[in-house]
N, C-alpha and C positions, 0 to 999 in steps of 0.2 A: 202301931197297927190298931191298937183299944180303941183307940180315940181316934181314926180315920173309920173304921167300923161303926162307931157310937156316930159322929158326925155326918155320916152318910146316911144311914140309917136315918135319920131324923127327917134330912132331907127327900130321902127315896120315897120312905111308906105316904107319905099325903100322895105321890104320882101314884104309887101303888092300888091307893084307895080311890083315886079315881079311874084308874084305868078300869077298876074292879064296879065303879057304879056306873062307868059309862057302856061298859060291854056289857052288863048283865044280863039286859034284854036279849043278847043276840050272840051270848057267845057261852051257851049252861055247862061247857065242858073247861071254861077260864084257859082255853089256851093264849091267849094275849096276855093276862097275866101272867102266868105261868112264866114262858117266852120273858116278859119285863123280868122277871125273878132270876130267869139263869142270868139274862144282863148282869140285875144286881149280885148276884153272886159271883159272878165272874169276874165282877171289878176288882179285887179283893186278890185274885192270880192275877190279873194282867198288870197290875200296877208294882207289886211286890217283886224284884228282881229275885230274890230269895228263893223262889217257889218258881221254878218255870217247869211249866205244861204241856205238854204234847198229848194231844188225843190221838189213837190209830187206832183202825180197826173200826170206826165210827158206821161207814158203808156198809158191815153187815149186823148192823142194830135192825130188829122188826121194826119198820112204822108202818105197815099197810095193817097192820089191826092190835088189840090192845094184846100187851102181854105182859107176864109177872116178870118184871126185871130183879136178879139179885145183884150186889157188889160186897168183897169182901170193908171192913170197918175196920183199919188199921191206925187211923190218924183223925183229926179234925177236920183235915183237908179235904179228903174222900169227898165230901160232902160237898166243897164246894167248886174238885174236879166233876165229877159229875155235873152241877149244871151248868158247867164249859159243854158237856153235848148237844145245850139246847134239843135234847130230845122232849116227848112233852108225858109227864109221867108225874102221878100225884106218890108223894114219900106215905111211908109208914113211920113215926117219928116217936119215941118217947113223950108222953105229955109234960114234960116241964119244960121243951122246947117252946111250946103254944104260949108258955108263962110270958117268955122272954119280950121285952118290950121293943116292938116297933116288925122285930124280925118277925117272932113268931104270932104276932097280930096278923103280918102278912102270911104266915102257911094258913092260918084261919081261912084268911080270906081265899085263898088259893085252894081250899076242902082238902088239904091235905090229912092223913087218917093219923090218929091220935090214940095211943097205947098207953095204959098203965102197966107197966112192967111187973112183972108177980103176982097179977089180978084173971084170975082163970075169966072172970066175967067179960073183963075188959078186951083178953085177948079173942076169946068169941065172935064181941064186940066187930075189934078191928077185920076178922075173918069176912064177917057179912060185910064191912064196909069195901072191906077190897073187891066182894064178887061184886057190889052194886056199882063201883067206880067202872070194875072192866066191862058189865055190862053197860053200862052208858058211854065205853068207846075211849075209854082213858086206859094208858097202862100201870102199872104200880112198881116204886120201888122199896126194897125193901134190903136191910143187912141181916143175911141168914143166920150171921151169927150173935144178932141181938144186941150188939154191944160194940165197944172199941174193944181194940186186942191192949192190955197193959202192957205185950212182953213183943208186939210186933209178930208173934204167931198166931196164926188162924186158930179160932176156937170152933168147937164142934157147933156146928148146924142144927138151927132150930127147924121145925117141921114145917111152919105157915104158911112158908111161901111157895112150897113144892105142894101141902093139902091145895093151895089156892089153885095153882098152874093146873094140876090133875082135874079137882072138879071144875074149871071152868074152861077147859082143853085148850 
C-alpha cells in the first residue's frame, strides 16, 4: 500500500499541478482540482479489495449552497471515504499534513485550511479561514472531534465547527 501511495503520488501531483495552473484563471473556488483530488483519493479504496465502500445517504448532502460539513475521525480511512463523495468541500487539516510531500503540496494547492493544533492563535486563524471559504461559496469539512479516536470511541466535540455553522447561518 506505502509504495502504491508513494508511486502514485509522484505521478498524480505534476497532473495536479497543472490542473491547478490551467484552471486558475477561471476556476477561484478550485473545483476541478478539488474533483481531480477525490479521484486521487479514491484510488487508494477502489483498488484495495481490503477496504470496500459504500456510500448511502449521499442524495441528502447540501450542494445548493456552502455548508460546515462535520464527520466523526475514527481511522485513517475516514479521510479517504469521504472524497469517494466527490462532494466539493475545502478540509480543515492539522498542519503537518501540508508538510507531507506531494500529497499535502496538493491540499495547498487545493486552499484547503491549515491548523496548528494547541495554538489558540492558529485556531482563530482557521475560524476566519472557514467563514471566508464559505463566504466565497465553498463548503467546509471538518472532524469535531479534532482528532482520530485511539480507542474507536467518539471523543467529545470541539466547538469550531458549530461557532462556524451558527455565525455564518
Amino acid at each position: 500500500f506505502w509504495i502504491f501511495l508513494f508511486v502514485s503520488s509522484v505521478i498524480l501531483f505534476p497532473v495536479a499541478l497543472l490542473i491547478w495552473a490551467v484552471t486558475a484563471p477561471f476556476d477561484p473556488r478550485k473545483r476541478l482540482l478539488h474533483r481531480f483530488t477525490c479521484f486521487w483519493a479514491s484510488l487508494y479504496t477502489w483498488v484495495n479489495p481490503a477496504w470496500p465502500v459504500s456510500i448511502e445517504g449521499l442524495d441528502k448532502a447540501r450542494t445548493d449552497r456552502p455548508t460546515v460539513m462535520v464527520a466523526n475521525h475514527l481511522s485513517l480511512l475516514d479521510i479517504l471515504v469521504l472524497f469517494r463523495t466527490f462532494l466539493h468541500f475545502k478540509w480543515v487539516s492539522k498542519i503537518e499534513v501540508f508538510r507531507v510531500p506531494f500529497i499535502g503540496w496538493n491540499m495547498t494547492l487545493n486552499g484547503y485550511i491549515k491548523l496548528k493544533r494547541g495554538d489558540r492563535a492558529s485556531v482563530v486563524q482557521m475560524l476566519q479561514w472557514c467563514e471566508e471559504v464559505l463566504a466565497a461559496g465553498n463548503s467546509v469539512m471538518m472532524f469535531p472531534e479534532g482528532t482520530r479516536s485511539p480507542t474507536g470511541e467518539m471523543r467529545d466535540f470541539k466547538p469550531g465547527a458549530f461557532e462556524i455553522a451558527i455565525r455564518t447561518r
